[in-house]
N, C-alpha and C positions, 0 to 999 in steps of 0.2 A: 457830532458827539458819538465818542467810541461806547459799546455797552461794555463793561468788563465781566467777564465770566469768573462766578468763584469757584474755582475748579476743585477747591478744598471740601467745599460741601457736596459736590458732584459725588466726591470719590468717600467722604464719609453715608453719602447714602447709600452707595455701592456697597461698602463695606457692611453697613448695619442689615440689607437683606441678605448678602451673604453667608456674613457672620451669624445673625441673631438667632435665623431662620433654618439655620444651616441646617439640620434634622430633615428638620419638615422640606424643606426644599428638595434635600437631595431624595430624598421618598419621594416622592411626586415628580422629578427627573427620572429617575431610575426606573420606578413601575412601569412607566411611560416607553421606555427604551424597551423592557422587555417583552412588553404588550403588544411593540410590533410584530414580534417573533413569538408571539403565543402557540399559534397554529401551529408553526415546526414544531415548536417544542413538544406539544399533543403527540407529535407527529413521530418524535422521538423515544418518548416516555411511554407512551398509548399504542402496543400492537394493536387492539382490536381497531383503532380509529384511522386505519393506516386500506388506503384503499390503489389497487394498479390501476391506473387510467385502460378505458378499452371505448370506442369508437362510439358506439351503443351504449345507452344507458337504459337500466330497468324501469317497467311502467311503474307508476307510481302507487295505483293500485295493489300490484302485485308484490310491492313491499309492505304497503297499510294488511296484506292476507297475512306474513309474515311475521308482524307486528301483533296483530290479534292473537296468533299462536305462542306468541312470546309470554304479553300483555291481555287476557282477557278482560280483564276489569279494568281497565288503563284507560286515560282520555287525552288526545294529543292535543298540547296548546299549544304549539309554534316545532314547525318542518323547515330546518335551515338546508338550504345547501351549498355547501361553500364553496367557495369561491379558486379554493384551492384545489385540482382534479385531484391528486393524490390523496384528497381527505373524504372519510366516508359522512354521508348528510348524519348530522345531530338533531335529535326528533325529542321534544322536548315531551315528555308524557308524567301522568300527573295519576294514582292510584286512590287518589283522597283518603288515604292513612299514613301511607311512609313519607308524603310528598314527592317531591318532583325529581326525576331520575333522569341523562340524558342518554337516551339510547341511540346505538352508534349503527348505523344500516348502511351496506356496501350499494351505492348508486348505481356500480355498473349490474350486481348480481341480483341485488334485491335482499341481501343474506343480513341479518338483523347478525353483527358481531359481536358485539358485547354492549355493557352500558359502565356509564361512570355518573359517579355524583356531584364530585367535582373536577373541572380539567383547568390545565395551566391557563388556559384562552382564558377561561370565564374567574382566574384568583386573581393575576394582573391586571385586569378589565376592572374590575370592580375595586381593586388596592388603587388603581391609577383614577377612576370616575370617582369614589366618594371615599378613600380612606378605611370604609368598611363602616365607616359611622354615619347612623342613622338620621330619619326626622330633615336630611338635605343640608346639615351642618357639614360633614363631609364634603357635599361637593360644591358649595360656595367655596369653603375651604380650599379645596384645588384649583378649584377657579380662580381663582383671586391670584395665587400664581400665577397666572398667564399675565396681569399685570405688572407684579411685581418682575418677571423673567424681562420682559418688554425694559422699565425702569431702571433695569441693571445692565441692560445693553447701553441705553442710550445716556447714563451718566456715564458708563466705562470709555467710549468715544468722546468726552465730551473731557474727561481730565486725561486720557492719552494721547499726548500731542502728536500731532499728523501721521496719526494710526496707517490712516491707506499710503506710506511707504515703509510699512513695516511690517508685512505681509507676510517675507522671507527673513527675517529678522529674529536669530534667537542668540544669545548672548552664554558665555561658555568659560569655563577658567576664572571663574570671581567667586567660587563659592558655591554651594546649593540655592542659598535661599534665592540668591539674583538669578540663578537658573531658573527655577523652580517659578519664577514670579515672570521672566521670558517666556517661560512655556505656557505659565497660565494666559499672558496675554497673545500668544498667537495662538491657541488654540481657540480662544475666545473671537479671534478677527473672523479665521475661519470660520466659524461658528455663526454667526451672521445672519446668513440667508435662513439658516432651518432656525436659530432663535427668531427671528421674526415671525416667521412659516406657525411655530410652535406658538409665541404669545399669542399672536389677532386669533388665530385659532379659539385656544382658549379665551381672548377676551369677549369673544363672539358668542361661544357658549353659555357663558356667563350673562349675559344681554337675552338671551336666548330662553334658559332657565328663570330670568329676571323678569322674564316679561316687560323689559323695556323699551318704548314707545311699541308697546302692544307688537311686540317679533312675535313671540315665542306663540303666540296666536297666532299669527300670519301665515308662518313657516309650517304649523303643525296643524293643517286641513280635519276639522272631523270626520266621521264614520258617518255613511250616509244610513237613514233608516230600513228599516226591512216590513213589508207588512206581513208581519204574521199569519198563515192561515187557521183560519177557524176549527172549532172538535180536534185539534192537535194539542199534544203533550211540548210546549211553548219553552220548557225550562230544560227536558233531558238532554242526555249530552249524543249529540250527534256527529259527535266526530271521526266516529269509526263507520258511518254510515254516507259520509261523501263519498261522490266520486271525484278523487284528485284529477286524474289524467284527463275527464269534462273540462273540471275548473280551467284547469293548467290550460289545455286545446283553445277554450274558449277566449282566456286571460292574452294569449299571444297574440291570437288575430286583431286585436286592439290597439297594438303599437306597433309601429316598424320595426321588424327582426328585435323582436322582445322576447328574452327567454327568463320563463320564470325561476328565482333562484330562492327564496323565503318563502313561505305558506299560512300564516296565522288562519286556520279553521276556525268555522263556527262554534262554539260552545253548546251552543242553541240552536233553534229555529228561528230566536230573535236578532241574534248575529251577522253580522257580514262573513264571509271567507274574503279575506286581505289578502293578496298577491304582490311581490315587489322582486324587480328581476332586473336585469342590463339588458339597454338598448344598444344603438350605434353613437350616441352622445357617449361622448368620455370623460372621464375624470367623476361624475358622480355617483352619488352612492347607490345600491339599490332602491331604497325608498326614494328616489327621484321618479322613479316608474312607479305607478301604483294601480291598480284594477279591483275594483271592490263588486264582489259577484253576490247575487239572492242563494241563499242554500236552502234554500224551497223550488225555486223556478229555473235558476243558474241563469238570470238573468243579467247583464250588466248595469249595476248600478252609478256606479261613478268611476271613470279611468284621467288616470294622473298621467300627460305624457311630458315626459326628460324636454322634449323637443318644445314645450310649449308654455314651461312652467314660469313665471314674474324672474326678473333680476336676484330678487330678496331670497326667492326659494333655492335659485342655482347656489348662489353663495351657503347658503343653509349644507347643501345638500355635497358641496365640494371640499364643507370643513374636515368630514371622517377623513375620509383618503387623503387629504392635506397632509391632518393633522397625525395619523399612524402609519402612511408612507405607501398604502397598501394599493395605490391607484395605479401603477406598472406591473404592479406582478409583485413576483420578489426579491428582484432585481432593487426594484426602489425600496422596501422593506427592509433589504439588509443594508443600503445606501442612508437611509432613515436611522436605522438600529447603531450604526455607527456617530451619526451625527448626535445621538443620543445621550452615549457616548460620552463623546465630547462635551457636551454639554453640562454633565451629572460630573466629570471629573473637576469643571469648573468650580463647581461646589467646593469639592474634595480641595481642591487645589488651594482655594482661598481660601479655608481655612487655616491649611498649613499654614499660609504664608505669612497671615498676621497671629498665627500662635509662635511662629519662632522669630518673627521679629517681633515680639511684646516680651518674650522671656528673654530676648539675648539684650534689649533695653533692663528687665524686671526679674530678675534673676527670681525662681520660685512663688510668682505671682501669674502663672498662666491660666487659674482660677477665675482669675479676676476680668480676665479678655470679654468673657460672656455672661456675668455676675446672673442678675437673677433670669436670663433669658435661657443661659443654660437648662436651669432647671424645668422652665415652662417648656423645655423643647423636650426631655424627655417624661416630660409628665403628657404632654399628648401625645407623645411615642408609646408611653402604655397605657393610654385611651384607647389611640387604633389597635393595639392590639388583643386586650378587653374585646371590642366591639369583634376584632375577627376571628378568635377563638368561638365567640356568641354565635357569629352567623356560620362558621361553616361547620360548625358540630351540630345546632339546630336545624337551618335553614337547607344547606346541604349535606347535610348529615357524611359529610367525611369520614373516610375509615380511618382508624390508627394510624395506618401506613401513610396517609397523607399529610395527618397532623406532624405525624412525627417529624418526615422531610419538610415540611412547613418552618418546624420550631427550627429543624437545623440549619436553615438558610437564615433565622432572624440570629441564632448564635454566633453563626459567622459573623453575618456584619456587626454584630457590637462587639464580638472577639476581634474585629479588623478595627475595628473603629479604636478601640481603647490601646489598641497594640501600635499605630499609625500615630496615634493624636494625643497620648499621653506618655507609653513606654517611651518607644522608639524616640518623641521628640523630645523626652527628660535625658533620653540617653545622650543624645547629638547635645543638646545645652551642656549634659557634664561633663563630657565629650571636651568641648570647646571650651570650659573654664579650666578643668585638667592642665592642656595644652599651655595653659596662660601662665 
């Protein structure tokens, strides 16, 4: 007994997340693409953040001295340093009135640069993790893409008949639309590996987040205790009163060729100082190494080594770098940013295609292609943007200057969008009945 495959509803449900979804989809492709390239872009945009690689790097001390002079009432809650040599470390410091500022400090000199409130790294990060909408409706929300991205690969193979010889196959001289509907699907074949790469990613997270069959516990080890000493002030903030370059010393000899690259200090004396850095294991992320020190005695409380950690936690720990490309360098990051790309055009692309084959069928009913989904798709297009106007004039209190190039990149894309997918394609329809 043959099964027969209805390949009609395969490709109507292709069509319905494409179509329906198409906003929100291509938002959550797109963020995601640019997110890879955040860091350059800092890199671009942010003199102060912009550091020359030199041999030697500053103690770490001797930048917390520079920091005090900067910041005297300041309390450091998280010491990145990244990943990338040409970036200076981002030192997250906290005033308890203006909130939280990221001060930019040259690794190699110790020279506190400048600071910023908000950078590209951290408006992409957060546009691509939860939409900007709060309470983790946001980032189910994206989540939940990585299944549907998954579902649109695998009905797309499943109604185009013997895809894998049509690899090198685009189609020319028949018009746009049969071009246009060629190119979506080989760019789609190609596309492949980094959409798979991309969905389990996110389906993973999603599980992850879900706490389902108890992951998201599993994966996420707690803080081990600290015992407090006695006649001490248990609650001030001590974080300008570690000794980093200890921690750090002490934190290395703990792993094989461990160098610490993140710092989450103590708050307290009731805190841990958290260390997470690269070892000689590849591919995962720094929180795969972990070293959790006393910041009363500097004594080693619990260390996490790369080398040692369950199945569960590797997979855990190898999605970041999967999933933003960042695990080679920048080599894969710009390999990544492309595939991105690709990817977010697909969007684009299918849209076109059943907008102007619905109007060359329905002459002046391309209205009706996306009936009331349309409108649900931009009414939580200005949810999200509601929500991120809220958080980065409050939360990171953004300068004009940022909001402004903010609002002009959302203008573009709905001035592209409405110029693409309404002018332009009422032009080509009148276009083509003129002609008739």
């Amino acid at each position: 007994m043959t099964l027969k495959v209805n390949k009609k509803l395969f490709f109507k449900i292709h069509s319905w997340i494409g179509i329906k979804l198409s906003i929100l989809f291509f938002i959550v492709c797109f963020s995601g693409t640019l997110a890879t390239l955040s860091h350059e872009m800092d890199w671009l945009f942010i003199p102060e953040i912009r550091a020359i690689p030199q041999k030697e790097v500053a103690s770490r001390n001797h930048i917390l001295e520079n920091l005090k002079e900067e910041y005297p009432n300041g309390k450091v809650t998280y010491w990145m340093r990244s990943e990338e040599p040409y970036l200076c470390d981002i030192i997250y410091m906290d005033d308890g009135i203006s909130g939280k500022t990221y001060v930019l400090a040259n690794p190699y000199t110790g020279k506190i640069q400048g600071s910023a409130n908000l950078t590209f790294q951290r408006f992409f990060r957060d546009l691509h993790y939860f939409l900007f909408i709060p309470f983790q409706i946001g980032n189910f929300t994206v989540l939940i893409f990585g299944f549907l991205l998954f579902i649109s690969m695998v009905t797309a193979l499943v109604f185009y008949k013997k895809w894998w010889k049509k690899l090198f196959k685009i189609q020319t001289g028949k018009g746009s639309l049969v071009f246009y509907r060629s190119l979506h699907r080989l760019v789609g074949l190609w596309s492949i590996p980094f959409t798979i790469v991309f969905s389990v990613t996110g389906m993973w997270y999603f599980m992850e987040r879900a706490n389902i069959g108890n992951l998201g516990s599993a994966v996420n080890p707690r803080y081990p205790d600290v015992n407090t000493p006695k006649n001490v002030d248990s609650v001030a903030n001590i974080s300008y009163s570690i000794d980093y370059d200890k921690a750090v010393a002490i934190a290395e000899q703990e792993i094989l060729n461990f160098k610490v690259g993140s710092i989450a200090p103590s708050e307290n004396r009731k805190d841990v100082i958290y260390l997470r850095g690269n070892s000689d294991v590849s591919l995962v992320r720094q929180r795969a190494n972990r070293v959790y020190i006393d910041p009363n005695t500097y004594k080693v409380l619990k260390v996490q080594n790369a080398n040692k950690i369950s199945t569960l936690m590797w997979f855990n720990d190898i999605a970041d770098p999967l999933h933003f490309g960042y695990w080679g360098g920048l080599a894969t990051k710009i390999i990544w940013f492309f595939a991105g790309l690709g990817i977010s055009s697909l969007v684009l692309s299918g849209i076109w295609i059943t907008l102007k084959r619905k109007r060359i069928k329905q002459k002046n009913e391309g209205t009706k292609v996306m009936g009331a989904w349309k409108y649900a798709n931009w009414v939580f297009f200005a949810i999200i943007l509601f929500f991120m106007y809220a958080i980065i004039i409050t939360k990171y209190r953004a300068s004009l200057k940022s909001v402004f190039i903010i609002s002009i990149g959302w203008s573009i894309f709905i001035a592209l969008g409405y110029y693409i997918f309404v002018y332009r394609l009422n032009k080509i329809i009148s276009l083509r009945e003129f002609r008739k």
